[in-house]
C-alpha positions as CSV (number, residue, x, y, z in Angstrom):
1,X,104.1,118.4,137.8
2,X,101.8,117.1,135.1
3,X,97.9,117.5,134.5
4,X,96.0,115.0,133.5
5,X,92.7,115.0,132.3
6,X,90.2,111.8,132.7
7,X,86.4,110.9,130.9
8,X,84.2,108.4,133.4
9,X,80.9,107.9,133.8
10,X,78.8,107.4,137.1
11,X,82.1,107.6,138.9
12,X,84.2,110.0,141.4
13,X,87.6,109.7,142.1
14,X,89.4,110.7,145.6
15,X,93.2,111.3,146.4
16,X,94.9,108.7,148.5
17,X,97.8,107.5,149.5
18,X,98.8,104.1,148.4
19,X,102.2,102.5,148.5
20,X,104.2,105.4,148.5
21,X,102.8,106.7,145.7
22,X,99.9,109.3,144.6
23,X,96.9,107.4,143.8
24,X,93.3,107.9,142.6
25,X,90.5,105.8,144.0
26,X,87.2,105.0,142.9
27,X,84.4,105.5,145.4
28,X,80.8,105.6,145.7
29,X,78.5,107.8,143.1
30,X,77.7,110.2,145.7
31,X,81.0,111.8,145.7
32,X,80.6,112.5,142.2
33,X,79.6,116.2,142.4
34,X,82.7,116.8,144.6
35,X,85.1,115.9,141.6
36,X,83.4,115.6,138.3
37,X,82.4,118.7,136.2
38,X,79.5,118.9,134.4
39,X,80.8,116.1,131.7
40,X,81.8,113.5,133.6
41,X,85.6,114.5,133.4
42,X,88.2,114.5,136.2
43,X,91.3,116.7,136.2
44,X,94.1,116.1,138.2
45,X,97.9,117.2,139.0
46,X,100.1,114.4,139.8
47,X,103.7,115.5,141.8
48,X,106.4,113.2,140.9
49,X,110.2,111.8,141.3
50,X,110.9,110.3,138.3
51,X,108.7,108.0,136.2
52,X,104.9,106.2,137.6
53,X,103.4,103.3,135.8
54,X,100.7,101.9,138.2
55,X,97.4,99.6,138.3
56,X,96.6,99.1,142.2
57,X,93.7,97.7,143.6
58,X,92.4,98.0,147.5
59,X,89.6,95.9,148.4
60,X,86.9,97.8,146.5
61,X,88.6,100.5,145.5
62,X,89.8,100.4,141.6
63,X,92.5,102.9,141.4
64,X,93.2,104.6,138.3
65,X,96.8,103.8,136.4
66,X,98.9,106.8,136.4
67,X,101.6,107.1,134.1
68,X,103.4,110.5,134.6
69,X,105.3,111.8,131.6
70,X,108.4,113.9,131.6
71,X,107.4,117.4,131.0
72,X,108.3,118.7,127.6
73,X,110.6,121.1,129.2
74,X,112.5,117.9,130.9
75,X,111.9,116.0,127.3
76,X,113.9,119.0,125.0
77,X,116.8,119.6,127.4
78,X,117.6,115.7,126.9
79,X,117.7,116.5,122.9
80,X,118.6,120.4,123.0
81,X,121.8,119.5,121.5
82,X,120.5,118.7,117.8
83,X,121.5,120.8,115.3
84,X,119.7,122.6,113.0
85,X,120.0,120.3,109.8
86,X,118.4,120.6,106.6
87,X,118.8,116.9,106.0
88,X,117.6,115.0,109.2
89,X,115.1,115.6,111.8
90,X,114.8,114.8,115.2
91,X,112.3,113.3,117.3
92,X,111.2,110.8,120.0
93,X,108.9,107.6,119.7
94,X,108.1,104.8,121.5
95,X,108.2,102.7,118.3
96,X,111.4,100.6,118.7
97,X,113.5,100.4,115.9
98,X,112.1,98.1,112.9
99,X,115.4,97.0,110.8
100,X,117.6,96.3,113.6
101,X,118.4,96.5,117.6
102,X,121.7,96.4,119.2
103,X,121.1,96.0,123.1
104,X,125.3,96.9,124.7
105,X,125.9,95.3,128.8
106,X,128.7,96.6,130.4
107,X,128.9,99.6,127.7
108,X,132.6,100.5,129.3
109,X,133.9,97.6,129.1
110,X,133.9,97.7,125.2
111,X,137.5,98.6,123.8
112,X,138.2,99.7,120.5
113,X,136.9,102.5,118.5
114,X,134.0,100.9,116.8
115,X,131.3,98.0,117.1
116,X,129.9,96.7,113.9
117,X,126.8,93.8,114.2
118,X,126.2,91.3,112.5
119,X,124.4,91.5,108.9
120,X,121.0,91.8,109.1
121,X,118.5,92.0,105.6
122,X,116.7,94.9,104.2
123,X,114.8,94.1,101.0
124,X,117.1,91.3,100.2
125,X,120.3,93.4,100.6
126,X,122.7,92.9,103.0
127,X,123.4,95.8,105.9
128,X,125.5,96.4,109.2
129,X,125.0,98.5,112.3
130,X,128.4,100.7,113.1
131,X,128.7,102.3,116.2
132,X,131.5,104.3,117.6
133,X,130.7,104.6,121.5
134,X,133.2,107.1,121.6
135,X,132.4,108.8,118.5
136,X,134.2,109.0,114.7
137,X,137.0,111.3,115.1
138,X,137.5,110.8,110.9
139,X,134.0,112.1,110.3
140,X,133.9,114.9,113.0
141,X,132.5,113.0,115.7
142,X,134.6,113.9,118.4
143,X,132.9,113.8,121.8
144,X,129.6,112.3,120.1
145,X,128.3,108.5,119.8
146,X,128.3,108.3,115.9
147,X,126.6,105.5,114.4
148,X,125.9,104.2,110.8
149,X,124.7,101.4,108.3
150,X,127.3,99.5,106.0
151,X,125.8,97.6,102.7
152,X,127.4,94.5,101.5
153,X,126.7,94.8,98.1
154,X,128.1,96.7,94.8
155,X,124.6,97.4,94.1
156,X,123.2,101.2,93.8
157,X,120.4,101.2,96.6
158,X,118.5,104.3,97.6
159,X,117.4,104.1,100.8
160,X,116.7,106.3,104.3
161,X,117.8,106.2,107.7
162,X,116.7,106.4,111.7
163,X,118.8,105.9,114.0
164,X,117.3,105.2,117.5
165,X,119.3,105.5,121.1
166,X,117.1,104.2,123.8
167,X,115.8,106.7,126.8
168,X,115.0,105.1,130.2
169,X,113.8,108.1,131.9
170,X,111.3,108.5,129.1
171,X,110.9,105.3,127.9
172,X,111.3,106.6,124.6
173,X,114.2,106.2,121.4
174,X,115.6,109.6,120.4
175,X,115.8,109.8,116.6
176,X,117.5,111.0,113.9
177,X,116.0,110.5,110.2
178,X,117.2,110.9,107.5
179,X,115.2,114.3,105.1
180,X,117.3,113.4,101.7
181,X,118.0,109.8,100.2
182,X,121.1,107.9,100.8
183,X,122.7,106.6,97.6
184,X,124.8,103.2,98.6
185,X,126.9,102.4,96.2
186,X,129.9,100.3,95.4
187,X,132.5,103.6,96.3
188,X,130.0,104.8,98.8
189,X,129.2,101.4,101.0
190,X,128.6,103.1,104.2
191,X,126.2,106.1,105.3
192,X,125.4,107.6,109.0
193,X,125.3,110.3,111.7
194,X,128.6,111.2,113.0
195,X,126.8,113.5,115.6
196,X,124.0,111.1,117.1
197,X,124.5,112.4,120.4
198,X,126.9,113.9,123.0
199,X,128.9,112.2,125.0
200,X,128.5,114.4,127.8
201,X,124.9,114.1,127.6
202,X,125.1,110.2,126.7
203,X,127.3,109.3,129.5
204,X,125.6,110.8,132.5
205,X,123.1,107.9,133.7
206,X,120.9,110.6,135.4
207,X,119.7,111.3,131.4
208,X,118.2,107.7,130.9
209,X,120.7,106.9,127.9
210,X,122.7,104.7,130.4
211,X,120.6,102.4,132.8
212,X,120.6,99.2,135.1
213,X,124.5,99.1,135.8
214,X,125.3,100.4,132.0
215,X,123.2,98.8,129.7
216,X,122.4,100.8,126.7
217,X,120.3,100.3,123.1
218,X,120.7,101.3,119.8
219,X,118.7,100.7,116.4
220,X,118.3,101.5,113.0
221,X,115.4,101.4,110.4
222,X,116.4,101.1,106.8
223,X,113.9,102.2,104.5
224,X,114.5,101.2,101.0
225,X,113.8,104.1,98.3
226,X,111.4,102.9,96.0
227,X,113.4,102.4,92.5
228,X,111.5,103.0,89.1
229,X,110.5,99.1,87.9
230,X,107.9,99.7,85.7
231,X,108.9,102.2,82.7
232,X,108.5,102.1,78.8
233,X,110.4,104.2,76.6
234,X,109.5,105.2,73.0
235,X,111.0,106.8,69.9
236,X,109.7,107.6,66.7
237,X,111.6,106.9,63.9
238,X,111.9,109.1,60.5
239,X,115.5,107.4,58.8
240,X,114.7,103.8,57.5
241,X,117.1,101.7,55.7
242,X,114.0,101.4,53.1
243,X,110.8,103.5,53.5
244,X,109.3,102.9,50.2
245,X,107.4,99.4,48.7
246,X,105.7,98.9,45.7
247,X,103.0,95.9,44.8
248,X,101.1,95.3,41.6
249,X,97.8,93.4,41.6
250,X,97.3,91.7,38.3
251,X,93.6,91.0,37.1
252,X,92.3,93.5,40.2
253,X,88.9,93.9,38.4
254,X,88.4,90.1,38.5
255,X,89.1,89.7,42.7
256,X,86.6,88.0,44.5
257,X,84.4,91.4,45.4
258,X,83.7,89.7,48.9
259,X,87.5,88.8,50.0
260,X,90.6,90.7,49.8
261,X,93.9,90.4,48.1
262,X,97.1,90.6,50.4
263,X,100.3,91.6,49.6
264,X,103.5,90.1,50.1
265,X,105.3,90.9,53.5
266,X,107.8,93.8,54.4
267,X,109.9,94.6,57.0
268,X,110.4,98.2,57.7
269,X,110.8,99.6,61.7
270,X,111.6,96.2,62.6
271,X,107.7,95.1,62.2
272,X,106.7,93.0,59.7
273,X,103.7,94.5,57.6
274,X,101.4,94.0,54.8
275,X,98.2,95.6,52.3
276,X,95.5,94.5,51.9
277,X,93.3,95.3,49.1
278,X,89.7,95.5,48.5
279,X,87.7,95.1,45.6
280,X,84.6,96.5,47.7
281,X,84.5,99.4,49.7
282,X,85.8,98.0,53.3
283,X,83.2,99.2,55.1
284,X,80.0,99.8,53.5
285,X,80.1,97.2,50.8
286,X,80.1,99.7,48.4
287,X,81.4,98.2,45.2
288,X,81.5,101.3,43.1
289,X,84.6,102.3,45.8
290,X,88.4,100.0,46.3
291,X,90.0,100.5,49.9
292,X,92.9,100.1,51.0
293,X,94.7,99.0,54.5
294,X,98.3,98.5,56.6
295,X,98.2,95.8,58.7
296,X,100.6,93.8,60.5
297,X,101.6,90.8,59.3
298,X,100.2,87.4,60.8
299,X,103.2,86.4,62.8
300,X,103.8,89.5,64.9
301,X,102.0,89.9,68.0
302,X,101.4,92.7,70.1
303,X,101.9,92.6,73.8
304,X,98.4,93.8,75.7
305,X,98.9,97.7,75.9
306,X,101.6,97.5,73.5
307,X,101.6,100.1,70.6
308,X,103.5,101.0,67.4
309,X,102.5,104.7,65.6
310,X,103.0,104.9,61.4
311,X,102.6,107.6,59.5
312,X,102.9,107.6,55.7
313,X,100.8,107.8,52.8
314,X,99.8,105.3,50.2
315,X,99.9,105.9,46.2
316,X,97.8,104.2,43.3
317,X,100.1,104.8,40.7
318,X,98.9,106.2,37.4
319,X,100.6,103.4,34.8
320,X,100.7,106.6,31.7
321,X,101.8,109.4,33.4
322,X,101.9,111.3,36.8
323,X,98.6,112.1,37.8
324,X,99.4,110.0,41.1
325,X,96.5,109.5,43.7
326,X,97.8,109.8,47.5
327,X,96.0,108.9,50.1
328,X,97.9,110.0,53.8
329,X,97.5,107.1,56.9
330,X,98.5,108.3,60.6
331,X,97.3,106.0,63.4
332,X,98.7,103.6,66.2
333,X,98.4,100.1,65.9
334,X,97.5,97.6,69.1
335,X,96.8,94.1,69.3
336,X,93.5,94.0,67.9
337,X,95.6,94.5,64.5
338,X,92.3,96.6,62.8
339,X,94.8,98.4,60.5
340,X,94.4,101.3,59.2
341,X,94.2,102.7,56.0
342,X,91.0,104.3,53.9
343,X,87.6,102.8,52.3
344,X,87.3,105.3,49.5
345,X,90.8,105.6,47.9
346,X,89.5,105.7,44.1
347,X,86.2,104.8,42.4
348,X,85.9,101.9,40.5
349,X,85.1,103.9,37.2
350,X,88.3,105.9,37.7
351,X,90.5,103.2,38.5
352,X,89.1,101.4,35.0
353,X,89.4,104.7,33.2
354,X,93.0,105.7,34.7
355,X,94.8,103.4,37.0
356,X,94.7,99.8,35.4
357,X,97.6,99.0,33.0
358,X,96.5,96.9,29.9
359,X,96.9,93.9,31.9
360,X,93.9,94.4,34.4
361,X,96.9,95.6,36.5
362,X,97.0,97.4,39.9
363,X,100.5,99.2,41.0
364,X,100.5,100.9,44.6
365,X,103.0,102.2,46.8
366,X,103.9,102.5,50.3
367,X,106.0,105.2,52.0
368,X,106.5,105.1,55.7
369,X,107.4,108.8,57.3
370,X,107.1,107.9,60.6
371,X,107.6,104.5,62.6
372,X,107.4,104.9,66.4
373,X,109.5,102.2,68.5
374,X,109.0,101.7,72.4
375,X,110.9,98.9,75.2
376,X,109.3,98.2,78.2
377,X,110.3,97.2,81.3
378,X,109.9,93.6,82.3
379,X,106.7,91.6,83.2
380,X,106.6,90.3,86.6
381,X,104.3,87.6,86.2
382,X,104.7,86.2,89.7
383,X,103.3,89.4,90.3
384,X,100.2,89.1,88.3
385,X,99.2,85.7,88.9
C-alpha cells in the first residue's frame, strides 16, 4: 500500500477499474467537491502486486499514470545486508552507471570464477570491470558477488568507485561508493568490493537482481581524484657562492644629471642584476641628493606573476677611512622590473666632501642577504587560449 498525493486544477478524479488495474479517471468539474480538498489536491491509496507504470485513456476519460513504488520497508530488506563501513556507503538510484555497464544473459551459464570486460577509458587511463558471480574467496567474498576495477597503467591515479547491480523489482541500481580515495598504482593495479552483495539474496529472482530468464546488470563509475596541477614552490636563499660586488664610477660629479650610469652585470641567485646610479635624486629631480637602485638586468624576463624577493644593503664606500654609509633594500621584484633601491642615499655636498676619491671617483658595494627562488608548475597554454 502506497499514498500518493496529487496538485490539479478544475479537475476531480474517480476510482475505476480499467484493465485489471486500479485507475484514476478524470470526470466532469462537478465532482470536484467530492475528491479535492480545499487546494485542489487529490490523495489517494493505491493496492498493488508488484510494480504499475500506466498512462490509459477511455474515450474521454484521461486517466492519471500511476507508478507504485516499493515501500521503503520492501526497499531496505532488499539492501539490509550492508555492513556498517566507515569507507563506503550504500544507496539506490535510478541513475545508471556513467563509466561502464556490463549487461550478463544466461548468468548460470558462465563458468569460471571471474568475468573481466573489456577496457574501457576514464580520463585517458585505461580500466576493467572484474566480477566474480560467485564471489572472491581470496579477498573474503565467499557467498557474495564481488566486483572490481583493474587499471592498465603504472601510473599513480587517485580515483573513487560505485559499483551498481541492477534491481528489476525497483527499477533501481543498488550502490556501493566508495568514502576514501583509491590509490592505483603500479603494485596496487586493482581495487573493489569483495562483499557487493549476497548470494543468497542475489540469486533468488523474486528480489529483482535476476530477471527475464536470468539476465542480470552490473556497472561501475570511476571518478578520477583531482591531482594537484597547478603549484609553485619557493625558497629563499641566505648561502651564495658570492654575495658581495663592488663598482667604482669615475668622474661621478660630471654624469649627465638627467640619465643614469649602469653598472656592469652580476650574477648572484641565478638572476642576472645590475645598479644603476643617479646623479639626481630618482624621484624628485632633486640634484642636491644621488640615488641608488637594483634592477634586473636587460635580458632576464619575468614570467607574468612571477617574483624573486632580495634583501641586502648597499654601501658608498668612504675612500680614507671607515665612516661607511649603508643604505638596507628588502623588496620583491616582478616583471615591470621598477627596481628597488633609495632616492636619498647621500647628499651631493657630502659625497664631494667625503665619498669621492681624488679622481672624481665613486666606489659602492652590494651585499645580497637574502635571494628567494621559486619553480612553478607548467603552463597549459592550450588551456588559456
Amino acid at each position: 500500500m502506497c499514498e500518493v498525493t496529487v496538485l490539479v486544477v478544475n479537475r476531480c478524479y474517480k476510482k475505476t477499474e480499467a484493465s485489471g488495474l486500479e485507475a484514476i479517471c478524470v470526470y466532469s468539474a462537478e465532482h470536484r467537491e467530492a475528491y479535492l480538498n480545499k487546494v485542489g489536491s487529490l490523495k489517494l491509496k493505491v493496492e498493488f502486486e508488484g510494480l504499475l507504470v500506466s498512462i490509459l485513456r477511455f474515450d474521454s476519460w484521461l486517466c492519471l499514470a500511476l507508478t507504485a513504488s516499493v515501500s521503503d520497508e520492501e526497499t531496505s530488506s532488499l539492501c539490509s545486508f550492508a555492513s556498517e563501513s566507515t569507507t563506503s556507503q550504500t544507496f539506490w538510484t535510478e541513475r545508471p552507471p556513467g563509466s561502464y555497464s556490463l549487461k550478463v544473459q544466461n548468468l548460470a551459464q558462465l563458468i569460471g570464477e571471474k568475468y573481466h570486460t573489456r577496457g574501457f577509458l576514464v580520463n585517458g587511463y585505461n580500466w576493467r570491470l572484474i566480477i566474480y558471480p560467485k564471489g572472491n574467496e581470496k579477498d573474503n567474498g565467499s557467498g557474495y558477488i564481488s566486483m572490481y576495477v583493474e587499471i592498465d597503467s603504472t601510473s599513480e591515479v587517485f580515483a573513487y568507485l560505485t559499483f551498481f547491480v541492477y534491481n528489476k523489482k525497483v527499477n533501481k541500481y543498488l550502490c556501493i561508493q566508495d568514502t576514501q580515495v583509491k590509490r592505483f598504482n603500479a603494485l596496487k593495479k586493482v581495487w573493489g568490493s569483495s562483499q557487493m552483495l549476497p548470494l543468497e539474496l542475489f540469486n533468488d529472482p523474486k528480489n529483482g537482481y535476476i530477471f527475464e530468464e536470468d539476465q542480470c546488470e552490473f556497472g561501475v563509475d570511476v571518478t578520477i581524484d583531482s591531482t594537484l596541477t597547478n603549484w609553485e614552490i619557493v625558497s629563499f636563499n641566505e648561502n651564495f657562492c658570492y654575495s658581495k660586488f663592488f663598482f667604482s664610477v669615475k668622474n661621478f660629479t660630471m654624469l649627465n644629471e638627467h640619465l643614469y650610469y649602469m653598472s656592469n652585470t652580476f650574477s648572484v641567485g641565478g638572476k642576472t642584476w645590475v645598479l644603476r646610479f643617479y646623479r639626481k635624486c630618482f624621484s624628485t629631480l632633486d640634484d642636491k641628493w644621488i640615488s641608488i637602485f637594483l634592477h634586473l638586468a636587460d635580458n632576464e624576463r619575468l614570467l607574468p606573476d612571477e617574483r624573486i624577493y632580495t634583501r641586502g644593503h648597499f654601501r658608498v664606500l668612504d675612500p680614507c677611512g671607515s665612516n661607511h654609509i649603508t643604505e638596507k633594500f628588502n623588496c620583491w621584484h616582478d616583471q615591470s622590473n621598477s627596481g628597488c633601491g633609495h632616492d636619498k642615499v647621500v647628499s651631493m655636498d657630502k659625497l664631494r666632501e667625503v665619498y669621492l676619491d681624488e679622481d672624481d671617483t665613486l666606489s659602492v658595494a652590494i651585499e645580497f642577504e637574502v635571494i628567494s627562488a621559486t619553480s612553478y608548475s607548467p603552463i597549459n597554454y592550450s588551456a588559456i587560449i
